[in-house]
MIVO-499716 format. One record per atom (N, C-alpha, C, CB): residue in one letter; x, y, z. Coordinates in steps of 0.2 Angstrom, whole numbers, padded with zeros to 4 digits, always signed. Atoms other than C-alpha are relative to their C-alpha. Glycine has a CB too. Example, Ala and Ser with C-alpha at 12.3 -4.5 7.8 and 13.67 -1.06 7.14 Angstrom:
# MIVO-499716
A+0004-0006+0000 A+0062-0022+0039 A+0004+0006+0000 A-0005+0000+0006 S-0004-0006-0001 S+0068-0005+0036 S-0004+0005+0003 S+0002+0002-0007 
***
This chain:
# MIVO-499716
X+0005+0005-0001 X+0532+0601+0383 X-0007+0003-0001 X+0000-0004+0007 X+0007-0003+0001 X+0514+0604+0377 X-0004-0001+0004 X-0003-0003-0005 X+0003+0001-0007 X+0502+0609+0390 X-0009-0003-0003 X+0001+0008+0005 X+0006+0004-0001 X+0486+0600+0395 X-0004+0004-0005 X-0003-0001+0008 X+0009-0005+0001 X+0470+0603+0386 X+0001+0004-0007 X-0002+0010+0008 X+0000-0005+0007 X+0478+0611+0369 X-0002-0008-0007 X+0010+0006-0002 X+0000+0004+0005 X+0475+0601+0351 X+0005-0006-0002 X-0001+0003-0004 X-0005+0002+0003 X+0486+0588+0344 X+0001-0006+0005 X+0004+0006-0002 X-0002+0003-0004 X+0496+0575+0351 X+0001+0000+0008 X+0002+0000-0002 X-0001-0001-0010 X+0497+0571+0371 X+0008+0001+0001 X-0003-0009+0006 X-0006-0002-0002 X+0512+0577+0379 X+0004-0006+0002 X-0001+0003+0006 X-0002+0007-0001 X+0524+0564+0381 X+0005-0001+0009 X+0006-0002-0009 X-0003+0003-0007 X+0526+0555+0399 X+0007+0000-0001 X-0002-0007+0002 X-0006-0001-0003 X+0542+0558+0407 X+0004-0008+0002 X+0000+0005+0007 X-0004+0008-0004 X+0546+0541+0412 X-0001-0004-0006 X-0005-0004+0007 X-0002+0003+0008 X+0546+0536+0392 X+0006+0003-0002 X-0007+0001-0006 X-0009-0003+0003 X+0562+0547+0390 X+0004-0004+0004 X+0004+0011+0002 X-0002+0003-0004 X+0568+0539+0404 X+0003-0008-0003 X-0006+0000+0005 X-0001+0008+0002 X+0566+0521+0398 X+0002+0000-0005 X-0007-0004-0001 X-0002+0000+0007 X+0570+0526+0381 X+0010+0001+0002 X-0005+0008-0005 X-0005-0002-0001 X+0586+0534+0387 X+0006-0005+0001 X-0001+0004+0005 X-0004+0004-0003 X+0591+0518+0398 X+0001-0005-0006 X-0005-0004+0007 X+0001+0004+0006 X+0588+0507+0382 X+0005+0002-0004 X-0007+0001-0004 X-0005-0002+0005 X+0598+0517+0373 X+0009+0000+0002 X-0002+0008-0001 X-0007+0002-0004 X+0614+0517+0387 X+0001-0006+0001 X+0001+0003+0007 X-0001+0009+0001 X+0612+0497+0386 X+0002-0003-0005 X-0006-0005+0001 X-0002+0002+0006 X+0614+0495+0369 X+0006+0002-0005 X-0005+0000-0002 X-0005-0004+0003 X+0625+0509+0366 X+0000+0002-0007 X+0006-0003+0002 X+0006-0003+0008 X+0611+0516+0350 X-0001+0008+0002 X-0010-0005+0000 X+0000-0007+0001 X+0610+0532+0345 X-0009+0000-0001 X+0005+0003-0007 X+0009-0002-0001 X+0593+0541+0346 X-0005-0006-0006 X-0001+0011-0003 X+0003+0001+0008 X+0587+0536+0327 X-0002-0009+0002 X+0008+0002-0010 X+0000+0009-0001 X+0594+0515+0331 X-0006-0001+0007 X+0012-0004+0003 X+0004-0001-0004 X+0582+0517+0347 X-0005-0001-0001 X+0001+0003+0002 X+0007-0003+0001 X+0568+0524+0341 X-0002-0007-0006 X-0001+0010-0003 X+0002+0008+0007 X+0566+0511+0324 X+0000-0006+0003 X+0006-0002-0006 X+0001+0008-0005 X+0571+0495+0337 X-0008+0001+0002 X+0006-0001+0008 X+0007+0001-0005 X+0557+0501+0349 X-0008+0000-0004 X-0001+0007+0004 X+0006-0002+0003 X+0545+0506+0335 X-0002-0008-0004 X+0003+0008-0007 X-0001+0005+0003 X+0549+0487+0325 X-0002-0006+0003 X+0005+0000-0002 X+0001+0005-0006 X+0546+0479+0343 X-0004+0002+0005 X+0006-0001+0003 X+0003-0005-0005 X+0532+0485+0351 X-0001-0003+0007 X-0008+0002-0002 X+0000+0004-0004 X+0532+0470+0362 X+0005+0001+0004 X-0001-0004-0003 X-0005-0004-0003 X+0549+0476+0369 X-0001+0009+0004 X+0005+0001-0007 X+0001-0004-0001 X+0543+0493+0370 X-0004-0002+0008 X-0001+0003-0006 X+0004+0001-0007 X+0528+0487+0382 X+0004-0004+0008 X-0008-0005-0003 X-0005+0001+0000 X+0541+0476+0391 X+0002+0003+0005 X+0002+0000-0004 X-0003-0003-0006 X+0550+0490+0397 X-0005+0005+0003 X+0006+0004-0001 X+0002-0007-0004 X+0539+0501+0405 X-0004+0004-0005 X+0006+0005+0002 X+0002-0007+0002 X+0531+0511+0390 X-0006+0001+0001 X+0001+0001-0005 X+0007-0002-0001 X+0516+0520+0393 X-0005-0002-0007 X+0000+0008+0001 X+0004+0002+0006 X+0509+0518+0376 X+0006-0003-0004 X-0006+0006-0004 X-0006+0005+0005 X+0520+0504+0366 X+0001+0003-0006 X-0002-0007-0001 X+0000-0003+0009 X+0512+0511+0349 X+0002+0006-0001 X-0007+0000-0004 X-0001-0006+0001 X+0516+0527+0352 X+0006+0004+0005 X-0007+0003-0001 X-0007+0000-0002 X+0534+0529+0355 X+0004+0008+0000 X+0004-0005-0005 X-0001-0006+0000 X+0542+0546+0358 X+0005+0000-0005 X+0002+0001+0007 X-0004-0001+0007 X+0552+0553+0342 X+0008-0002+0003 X-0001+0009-0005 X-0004-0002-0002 X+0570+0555+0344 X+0003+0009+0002 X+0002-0003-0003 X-0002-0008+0000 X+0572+0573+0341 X-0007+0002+0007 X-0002+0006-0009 X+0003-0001-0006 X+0557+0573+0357 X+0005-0001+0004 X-0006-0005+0001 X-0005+0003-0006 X+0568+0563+0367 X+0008+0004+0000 X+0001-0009-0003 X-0008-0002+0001 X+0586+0574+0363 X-0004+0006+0003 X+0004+0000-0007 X+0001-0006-0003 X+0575+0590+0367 X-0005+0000+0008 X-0005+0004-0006 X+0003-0002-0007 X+0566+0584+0383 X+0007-0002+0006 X-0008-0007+0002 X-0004+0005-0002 X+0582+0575+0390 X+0001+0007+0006 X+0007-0003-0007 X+0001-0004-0007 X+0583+0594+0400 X-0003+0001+0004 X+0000+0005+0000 X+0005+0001-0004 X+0571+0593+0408 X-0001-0006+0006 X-0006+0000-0005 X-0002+0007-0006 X+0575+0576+0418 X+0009+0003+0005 X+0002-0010-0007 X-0006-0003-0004 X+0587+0584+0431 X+0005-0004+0001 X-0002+0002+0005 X-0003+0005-0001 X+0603+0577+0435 X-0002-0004+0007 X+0007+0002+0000 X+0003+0004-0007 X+0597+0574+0454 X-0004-0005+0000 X-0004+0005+0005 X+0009+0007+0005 X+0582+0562+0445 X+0005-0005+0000 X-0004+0001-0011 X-0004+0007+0002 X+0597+0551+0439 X+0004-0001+0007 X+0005+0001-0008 X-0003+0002-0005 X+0608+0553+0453 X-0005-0003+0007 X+0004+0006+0002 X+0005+0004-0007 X+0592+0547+0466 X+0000-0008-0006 X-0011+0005+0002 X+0000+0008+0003 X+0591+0532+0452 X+0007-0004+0002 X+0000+0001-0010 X-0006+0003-0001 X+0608+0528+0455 X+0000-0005+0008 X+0005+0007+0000 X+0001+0002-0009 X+0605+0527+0476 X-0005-0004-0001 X-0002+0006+0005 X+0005+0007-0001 X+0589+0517+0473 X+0003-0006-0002 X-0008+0000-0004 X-0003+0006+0003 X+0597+0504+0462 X+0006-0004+0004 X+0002+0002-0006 X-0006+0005-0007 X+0613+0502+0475 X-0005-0001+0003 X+0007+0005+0005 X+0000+0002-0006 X+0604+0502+0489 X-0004-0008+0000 X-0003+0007+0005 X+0002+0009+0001 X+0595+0484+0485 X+0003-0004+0002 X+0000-0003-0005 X-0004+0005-0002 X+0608+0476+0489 X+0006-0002+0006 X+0002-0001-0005 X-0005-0003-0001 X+0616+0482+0502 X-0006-0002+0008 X+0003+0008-0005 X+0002+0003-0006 X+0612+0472+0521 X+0005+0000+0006 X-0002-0007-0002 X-0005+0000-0008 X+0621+0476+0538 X+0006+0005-0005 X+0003-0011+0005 X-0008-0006+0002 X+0640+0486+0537 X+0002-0003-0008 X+0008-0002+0009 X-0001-0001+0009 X+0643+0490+0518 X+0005+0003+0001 X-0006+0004-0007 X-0008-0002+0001 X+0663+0489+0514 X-0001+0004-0007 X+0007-0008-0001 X+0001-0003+0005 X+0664+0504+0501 X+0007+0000-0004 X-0002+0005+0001 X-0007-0002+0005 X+0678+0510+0488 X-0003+0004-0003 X+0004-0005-0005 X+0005-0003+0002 X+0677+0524+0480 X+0009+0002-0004 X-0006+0005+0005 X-0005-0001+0007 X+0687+0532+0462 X-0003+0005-0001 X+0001-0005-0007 X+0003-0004+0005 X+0684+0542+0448 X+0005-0001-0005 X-0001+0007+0001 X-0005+0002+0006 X+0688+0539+0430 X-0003+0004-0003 X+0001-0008-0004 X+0003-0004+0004 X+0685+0548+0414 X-0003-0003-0006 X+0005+0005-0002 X+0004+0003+0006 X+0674+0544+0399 X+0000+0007-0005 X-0009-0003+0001 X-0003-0005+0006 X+0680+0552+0380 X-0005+0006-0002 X+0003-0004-0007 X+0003-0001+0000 X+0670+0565+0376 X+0000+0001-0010 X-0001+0003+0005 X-0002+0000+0008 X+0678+0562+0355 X+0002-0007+0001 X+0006+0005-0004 X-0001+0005+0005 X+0682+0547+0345 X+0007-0001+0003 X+0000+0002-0007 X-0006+0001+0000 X+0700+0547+0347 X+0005+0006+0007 X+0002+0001-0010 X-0004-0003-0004 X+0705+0549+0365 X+0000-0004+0006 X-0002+0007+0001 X+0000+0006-0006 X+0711+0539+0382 X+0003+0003+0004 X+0004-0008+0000 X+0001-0001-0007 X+0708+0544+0399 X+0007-0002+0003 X-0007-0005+0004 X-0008+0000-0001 X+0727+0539+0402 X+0004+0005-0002 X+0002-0005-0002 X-0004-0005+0003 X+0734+0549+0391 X-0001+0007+0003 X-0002+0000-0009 X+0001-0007-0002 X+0725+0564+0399 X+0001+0001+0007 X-0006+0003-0002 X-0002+0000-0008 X+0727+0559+0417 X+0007+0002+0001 X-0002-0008+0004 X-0009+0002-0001 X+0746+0556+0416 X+0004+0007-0006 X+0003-0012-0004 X-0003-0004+0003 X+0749+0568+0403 X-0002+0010+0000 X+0001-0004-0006 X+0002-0008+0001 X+0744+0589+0399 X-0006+0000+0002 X+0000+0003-0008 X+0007+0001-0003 X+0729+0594+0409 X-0003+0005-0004 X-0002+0002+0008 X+0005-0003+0006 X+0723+0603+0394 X-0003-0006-0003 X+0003+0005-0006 X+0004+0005+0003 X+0717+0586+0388 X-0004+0000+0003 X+0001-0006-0001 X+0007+0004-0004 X+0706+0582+0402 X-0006+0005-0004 X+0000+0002+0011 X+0006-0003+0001 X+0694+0595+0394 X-0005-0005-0006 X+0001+0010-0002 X+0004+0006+0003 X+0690+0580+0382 X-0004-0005+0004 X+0004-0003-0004 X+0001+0002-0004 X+0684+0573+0394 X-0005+0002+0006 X+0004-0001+0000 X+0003-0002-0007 X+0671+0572+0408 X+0000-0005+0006 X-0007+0001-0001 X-0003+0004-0002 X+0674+0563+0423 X-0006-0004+0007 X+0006+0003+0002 X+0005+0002-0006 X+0664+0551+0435 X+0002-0004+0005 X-0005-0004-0003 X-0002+0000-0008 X+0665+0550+0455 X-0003-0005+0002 X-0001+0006+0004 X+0002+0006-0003 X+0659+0534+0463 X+0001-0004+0005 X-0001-0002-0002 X-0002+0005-0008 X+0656+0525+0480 X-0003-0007-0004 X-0006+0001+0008 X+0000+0006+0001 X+0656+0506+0477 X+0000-0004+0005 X+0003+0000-0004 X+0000+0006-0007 X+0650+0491+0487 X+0005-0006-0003 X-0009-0003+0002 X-0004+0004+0003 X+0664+0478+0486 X-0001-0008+0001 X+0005+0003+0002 X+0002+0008-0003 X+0658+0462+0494 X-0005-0003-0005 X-0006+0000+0008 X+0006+0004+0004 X+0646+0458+0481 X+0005-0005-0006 X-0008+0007-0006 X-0002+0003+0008 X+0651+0447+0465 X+0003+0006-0007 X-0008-0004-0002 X+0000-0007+0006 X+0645+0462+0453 X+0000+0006+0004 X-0008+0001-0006 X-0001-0005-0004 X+0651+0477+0462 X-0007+0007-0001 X+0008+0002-0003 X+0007-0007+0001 X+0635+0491+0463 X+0003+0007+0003 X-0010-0003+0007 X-0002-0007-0001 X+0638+0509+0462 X-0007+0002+0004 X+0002+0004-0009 X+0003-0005-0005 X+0631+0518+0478 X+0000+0007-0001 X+0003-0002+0006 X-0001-0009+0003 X+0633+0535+0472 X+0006+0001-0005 X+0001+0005+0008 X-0005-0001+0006 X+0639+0543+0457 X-0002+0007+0000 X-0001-0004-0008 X-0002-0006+0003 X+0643+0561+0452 X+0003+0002-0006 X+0002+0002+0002 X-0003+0000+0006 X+0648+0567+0434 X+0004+0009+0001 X-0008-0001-0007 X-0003-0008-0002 X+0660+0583+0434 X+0003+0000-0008 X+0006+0001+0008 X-0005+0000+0005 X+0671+0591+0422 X+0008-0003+0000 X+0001+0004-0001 X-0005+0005+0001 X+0688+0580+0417 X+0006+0004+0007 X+0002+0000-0010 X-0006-0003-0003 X+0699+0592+0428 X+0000+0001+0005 X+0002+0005-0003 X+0006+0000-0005 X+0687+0592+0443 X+0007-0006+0003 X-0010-0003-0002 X-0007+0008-0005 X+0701+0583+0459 X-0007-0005+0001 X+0005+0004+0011 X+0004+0009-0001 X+0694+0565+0468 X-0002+0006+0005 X+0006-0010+0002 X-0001-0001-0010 X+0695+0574+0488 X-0007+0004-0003 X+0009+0006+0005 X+0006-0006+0000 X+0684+0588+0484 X-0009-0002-0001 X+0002+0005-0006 X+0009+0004+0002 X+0667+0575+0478 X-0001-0004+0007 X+0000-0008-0008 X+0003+0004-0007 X+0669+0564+0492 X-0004+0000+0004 X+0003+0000+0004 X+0002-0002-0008 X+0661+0573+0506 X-0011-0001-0004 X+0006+0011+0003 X+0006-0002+0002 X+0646+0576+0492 X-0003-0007-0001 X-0001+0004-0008 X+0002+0006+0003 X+0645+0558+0486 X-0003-0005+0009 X+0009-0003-0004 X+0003+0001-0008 X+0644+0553+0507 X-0007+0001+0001 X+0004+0005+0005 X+0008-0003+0001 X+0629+0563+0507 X-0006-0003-0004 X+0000+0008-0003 X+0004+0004+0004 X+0621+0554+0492 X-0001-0006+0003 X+0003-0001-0007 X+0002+0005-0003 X+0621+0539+0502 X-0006-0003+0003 X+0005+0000+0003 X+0005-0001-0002 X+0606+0531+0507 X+0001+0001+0010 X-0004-0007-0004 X+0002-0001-0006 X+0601+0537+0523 X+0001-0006+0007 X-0007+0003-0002 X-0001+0007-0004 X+0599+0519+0530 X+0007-0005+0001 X-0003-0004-0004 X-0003+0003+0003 X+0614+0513+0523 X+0006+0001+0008 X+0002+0002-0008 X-0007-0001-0005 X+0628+0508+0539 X+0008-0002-0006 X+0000-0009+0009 X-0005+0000+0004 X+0644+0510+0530 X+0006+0000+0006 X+0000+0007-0005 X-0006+0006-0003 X+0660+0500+0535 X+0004+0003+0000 X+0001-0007-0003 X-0006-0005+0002 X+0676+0503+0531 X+0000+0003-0010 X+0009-0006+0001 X+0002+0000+0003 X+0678+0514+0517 X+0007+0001-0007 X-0004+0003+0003 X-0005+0000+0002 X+0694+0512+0504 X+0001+0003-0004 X+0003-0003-0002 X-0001-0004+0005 X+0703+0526+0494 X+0007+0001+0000 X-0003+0005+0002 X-0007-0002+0001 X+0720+0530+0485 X+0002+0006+0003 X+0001-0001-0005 X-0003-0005-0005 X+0731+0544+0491 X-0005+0006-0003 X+0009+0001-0001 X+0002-0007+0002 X+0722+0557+0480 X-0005+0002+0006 X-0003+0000-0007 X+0008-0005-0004 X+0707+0559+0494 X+0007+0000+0007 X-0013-0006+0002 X-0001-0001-0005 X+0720+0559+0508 X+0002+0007+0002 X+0003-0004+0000 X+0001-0008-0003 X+0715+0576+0516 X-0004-0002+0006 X-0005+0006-0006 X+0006+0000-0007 X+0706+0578+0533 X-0005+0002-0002 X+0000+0003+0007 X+0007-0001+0001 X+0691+0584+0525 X-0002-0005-0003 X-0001+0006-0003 X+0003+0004+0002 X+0689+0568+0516 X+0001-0005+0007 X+0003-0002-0007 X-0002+0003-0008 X+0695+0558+0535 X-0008+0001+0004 X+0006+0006+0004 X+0007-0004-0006 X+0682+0570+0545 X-0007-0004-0003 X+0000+0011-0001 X+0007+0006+0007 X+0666+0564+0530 X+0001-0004+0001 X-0002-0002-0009 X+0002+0007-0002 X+0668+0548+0534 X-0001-0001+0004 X+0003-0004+0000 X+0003+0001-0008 X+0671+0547+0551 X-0007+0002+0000 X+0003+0003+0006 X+0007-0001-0005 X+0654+0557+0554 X-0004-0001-0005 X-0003+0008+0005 X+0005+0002+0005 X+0645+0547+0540 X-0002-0007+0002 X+0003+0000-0008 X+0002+0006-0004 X+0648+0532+0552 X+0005-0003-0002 X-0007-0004+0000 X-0005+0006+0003 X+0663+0524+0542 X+0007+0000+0002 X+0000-0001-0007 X-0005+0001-0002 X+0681+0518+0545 X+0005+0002-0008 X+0000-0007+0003 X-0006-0001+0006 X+0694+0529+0532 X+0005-0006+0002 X+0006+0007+0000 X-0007+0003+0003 X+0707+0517+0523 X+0002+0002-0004 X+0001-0004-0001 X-0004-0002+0006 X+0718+0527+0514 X+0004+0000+0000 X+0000+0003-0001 X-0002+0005+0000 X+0731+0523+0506 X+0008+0005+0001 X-0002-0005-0006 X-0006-0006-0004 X+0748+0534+0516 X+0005+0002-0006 X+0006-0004+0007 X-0007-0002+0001 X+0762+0543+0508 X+0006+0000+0003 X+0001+0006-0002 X-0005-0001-0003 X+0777+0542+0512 X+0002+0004+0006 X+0004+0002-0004 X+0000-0007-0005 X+0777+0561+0521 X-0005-0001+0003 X+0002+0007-0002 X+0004-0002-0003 X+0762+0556+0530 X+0001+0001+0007 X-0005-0004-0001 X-0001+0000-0008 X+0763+0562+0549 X-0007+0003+0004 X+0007+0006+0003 X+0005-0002-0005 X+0753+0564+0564 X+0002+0006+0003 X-0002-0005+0004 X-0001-0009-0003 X+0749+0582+0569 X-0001-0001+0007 X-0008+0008-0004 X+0004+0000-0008 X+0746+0584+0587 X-0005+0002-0001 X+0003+0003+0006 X+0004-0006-0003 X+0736+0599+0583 X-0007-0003-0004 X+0003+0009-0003 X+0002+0001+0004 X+0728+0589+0570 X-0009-0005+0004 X+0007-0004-0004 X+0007+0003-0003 X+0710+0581+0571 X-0001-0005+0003 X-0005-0003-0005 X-0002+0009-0006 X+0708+0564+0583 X-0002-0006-0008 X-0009-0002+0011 X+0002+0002+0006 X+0700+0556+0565 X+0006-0004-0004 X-0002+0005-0003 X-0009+0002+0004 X+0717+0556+0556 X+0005-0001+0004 X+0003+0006-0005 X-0005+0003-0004 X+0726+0554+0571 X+0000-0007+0001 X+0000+0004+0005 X+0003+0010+0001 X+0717+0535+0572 X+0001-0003-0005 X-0008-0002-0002 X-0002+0005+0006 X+0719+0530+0556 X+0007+0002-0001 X-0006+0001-0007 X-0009+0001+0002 X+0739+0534+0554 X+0000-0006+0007 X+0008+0008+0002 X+0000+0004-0004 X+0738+0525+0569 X-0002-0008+0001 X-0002+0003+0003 X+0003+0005+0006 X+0729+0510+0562 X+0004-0003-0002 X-0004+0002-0005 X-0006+0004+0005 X+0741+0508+0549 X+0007-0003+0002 X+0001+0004-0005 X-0005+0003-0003 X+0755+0509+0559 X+0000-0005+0005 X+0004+0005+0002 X+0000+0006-0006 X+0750+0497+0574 X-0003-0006-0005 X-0006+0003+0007 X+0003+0006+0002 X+0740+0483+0561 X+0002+0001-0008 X-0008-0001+0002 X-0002-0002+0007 X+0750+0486+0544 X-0004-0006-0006 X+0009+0000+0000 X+0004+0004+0006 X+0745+0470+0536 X-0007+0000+0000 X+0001-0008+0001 X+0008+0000+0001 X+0726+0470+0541 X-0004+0009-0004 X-0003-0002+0008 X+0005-0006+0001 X+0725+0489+0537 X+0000+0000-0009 X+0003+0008+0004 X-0004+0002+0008 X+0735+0482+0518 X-0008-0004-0002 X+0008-0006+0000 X+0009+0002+0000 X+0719+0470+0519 X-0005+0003-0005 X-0004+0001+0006 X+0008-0009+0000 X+0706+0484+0519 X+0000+0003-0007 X+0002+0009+0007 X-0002-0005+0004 X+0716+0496+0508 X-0002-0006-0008 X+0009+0004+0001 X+0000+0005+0006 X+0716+0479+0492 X-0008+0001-0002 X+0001-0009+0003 X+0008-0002+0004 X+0696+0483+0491 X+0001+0006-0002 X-0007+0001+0004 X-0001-0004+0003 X+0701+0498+0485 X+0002-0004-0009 X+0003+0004+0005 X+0001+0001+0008 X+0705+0488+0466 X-0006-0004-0002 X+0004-0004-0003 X+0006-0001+0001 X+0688+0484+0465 X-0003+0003-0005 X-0002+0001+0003 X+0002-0007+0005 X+0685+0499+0458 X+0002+0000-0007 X+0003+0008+0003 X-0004-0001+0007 X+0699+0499+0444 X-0003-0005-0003 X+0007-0001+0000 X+0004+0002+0005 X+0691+0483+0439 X-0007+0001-0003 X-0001-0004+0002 X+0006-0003+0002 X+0673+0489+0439 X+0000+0005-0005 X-0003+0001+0004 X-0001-0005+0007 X+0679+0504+0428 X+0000-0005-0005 X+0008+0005-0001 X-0002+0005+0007 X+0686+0491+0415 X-0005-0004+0000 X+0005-0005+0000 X+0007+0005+0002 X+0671+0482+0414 X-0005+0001+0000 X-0001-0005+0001 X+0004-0007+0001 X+0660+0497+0415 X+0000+0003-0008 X+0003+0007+0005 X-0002-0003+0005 X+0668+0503+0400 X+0003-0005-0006 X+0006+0005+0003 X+0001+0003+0005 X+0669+0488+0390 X-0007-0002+0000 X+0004-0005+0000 X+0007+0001-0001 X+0650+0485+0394 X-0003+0005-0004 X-0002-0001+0006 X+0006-0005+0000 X+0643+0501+0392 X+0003+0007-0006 X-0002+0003+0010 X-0003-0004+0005 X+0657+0511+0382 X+0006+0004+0005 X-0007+0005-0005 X-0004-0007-0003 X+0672+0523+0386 X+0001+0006-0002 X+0005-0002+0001 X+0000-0007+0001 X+0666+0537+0377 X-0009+0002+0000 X+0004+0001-0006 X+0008-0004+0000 X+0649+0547+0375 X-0001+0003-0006 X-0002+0005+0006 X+0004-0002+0006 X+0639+0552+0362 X-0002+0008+0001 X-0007-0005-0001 X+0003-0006+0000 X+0632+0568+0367 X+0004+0006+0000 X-0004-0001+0005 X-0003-0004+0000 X+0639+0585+0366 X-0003+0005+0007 X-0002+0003-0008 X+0004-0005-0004 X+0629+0596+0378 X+0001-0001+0007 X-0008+0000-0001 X-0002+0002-0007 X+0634+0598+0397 X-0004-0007+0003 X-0002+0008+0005 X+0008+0004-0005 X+0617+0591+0405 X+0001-0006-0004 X-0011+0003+0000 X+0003+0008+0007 X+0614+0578+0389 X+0009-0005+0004 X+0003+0004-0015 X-0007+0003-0004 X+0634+0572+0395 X-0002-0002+0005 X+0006+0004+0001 X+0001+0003-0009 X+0629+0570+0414 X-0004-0005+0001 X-0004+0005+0005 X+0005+0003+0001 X+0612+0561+0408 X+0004-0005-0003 X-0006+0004-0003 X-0003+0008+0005 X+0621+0548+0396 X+0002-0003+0006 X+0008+0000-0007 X-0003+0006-0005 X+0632+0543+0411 X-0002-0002+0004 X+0006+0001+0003 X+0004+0003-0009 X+0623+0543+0426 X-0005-0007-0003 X-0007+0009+0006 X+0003+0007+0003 X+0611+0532+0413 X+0002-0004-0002 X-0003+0000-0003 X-0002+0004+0000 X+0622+0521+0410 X+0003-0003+0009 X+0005+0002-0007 X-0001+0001-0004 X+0628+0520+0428 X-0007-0005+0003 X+0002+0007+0003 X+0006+0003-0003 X+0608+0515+0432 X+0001-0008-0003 X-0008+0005-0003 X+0000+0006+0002 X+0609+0501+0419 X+0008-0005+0003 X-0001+0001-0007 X-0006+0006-0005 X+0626+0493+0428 X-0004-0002+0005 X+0008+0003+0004 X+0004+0002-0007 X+0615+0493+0443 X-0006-0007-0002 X-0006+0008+0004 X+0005+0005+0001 X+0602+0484+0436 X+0001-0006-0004 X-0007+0002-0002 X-0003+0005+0003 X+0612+0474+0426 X+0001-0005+0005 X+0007+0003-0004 X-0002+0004-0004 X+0619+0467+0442 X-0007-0002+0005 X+0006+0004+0004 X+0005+0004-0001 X+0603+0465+0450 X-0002-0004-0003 X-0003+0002+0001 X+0002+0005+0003 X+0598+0453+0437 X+0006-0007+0001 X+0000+0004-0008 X-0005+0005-0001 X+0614+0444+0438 X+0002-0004+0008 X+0007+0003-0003 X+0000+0003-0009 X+0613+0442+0459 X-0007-0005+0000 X-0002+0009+0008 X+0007+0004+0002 X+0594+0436+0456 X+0001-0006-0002 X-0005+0003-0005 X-0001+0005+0003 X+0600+0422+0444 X+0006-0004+0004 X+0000+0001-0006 X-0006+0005+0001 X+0616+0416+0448 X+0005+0002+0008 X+0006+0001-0008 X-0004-0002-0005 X+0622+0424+0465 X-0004-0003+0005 X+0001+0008+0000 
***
């Protein structure tokens, strides 16, 4: 970035890559289709946010500043945009799916088959609120394709707004470990996860996970209930990923983390638009 006080063009505000960035994960346009819309539409440009409408950041600006916006930037974008909507004890759910990182590849094929595929791939971790209409992503993380579910949980808890009372919270068998049990409980929330077969209760074992087998076995249909918000999630992938795309454009670690989490921001505000009008 060019510093203050030298000749030539001004430095271009950070919060025009930003806006440019989000424009670009809504439309699912490559830098060039971006930059020529914004440039053809200045009235669009002002609209969203730009600082100066007529003078639009290039693309090759915008692909070389994209480091410089940290992932934590987007991941706090993420948490402001959930937490809007989100009043008294919030029922969560939570996943992780994968988005292609080529042309000619599916997040099935690599889950279920050779974990050398997953490296096409990068994979994203999210809490979701399920009570709404348009499900809002409360915290997201971007990792690599081969990256387990259990091990984000505890980080994704932490991302959570501070404010936020969190209800019960539903997961499949992959987070069932006590270190994902234990995060919950002392995040304020009620595990529902979903048993194996050989689940047992330790004596020696935490009082946490000793509650919730206990739960399931004393109130099987209401804890069945609970665990059902847990496909929420599966749908919201599917219609995350017919909205916004199930693969990515970018090549570069960060550039990858940035596309998604920016596309994650625009599902948020997507839904905020659609609670405002019709919810």
């Amino acid at each position: 970035m060019k510093a203050q006080g030298t000749p030539g063009r001004k430095p271009t505000d950070p919060r025009d890559v930003v806006h440019f960035l989000l424009l670009r994960a809504l439309e699912r346009w490559s830098y060039d289709k971006a930059y020529n819309t914004l440039c053809a539409l200045p009235s669009l440009a002002e609209i969203l946010g730009f600082s100066k409408p007529l003078a639009i950041p290039a693309p090759s600006t915008v692909g070389g500043l994209v480091d410089r916006i940290s992932v934590s930037y987007w991941e706090e974008l993420v948490r402001r945009t959930g937490i809007v909507f989100t009043q008294g004890p919030c029922n969560t759910a939570g996943d992780a799916t994968g988005l292609g990182t080529q042309d000619f590849a599916r997040w099935m094929d690599a889950r279920c088959g050779e974990s050398g595929k997953r490296r096409k791939f990068v994979k994203l971790h999210v809490l979701i609120a399920t009570r709404k209409e348009w499900p809002i992503f409360l915290a997201a993380k971007v990792t690599p394709g081969s990256r387990g579910d259990a091990p984000e949980l505890p980080e994704l808890l932490d991302r959570l707004d501070p404010e936020l009372e969190l209800g019960n919270v539903a997961l499949d068998p992959g987070y069932l470990t006590r270190n994902c049990v234990e995060a919950i409980t002392a995040r304020g929330g009620r595990p529902v996860i979903e048993m194996k077969s050989n689940t047992t209760i330790d004596p020696n074992g935490p009082p946490e996970w000793k509650r919730m087998i206990r739960r399931q076995r004393r109130h099987p249909r209401g804890y069945a209930n609970r665990l059902r918000r847990g496909d929420a999630v599966e749908a919201t992938f599917g219609s995350f990923k017919r909205r916004l795309g199930a693969r990515i454009r970018s090549h570069r670690r960060h550039h990858q983390r940035a596309e998604v989490l920016a596309r994650v921001v625009v599902w948020n505000l997507l839904g905020k638009i659609y609670h405002e009008r019709f919810a």
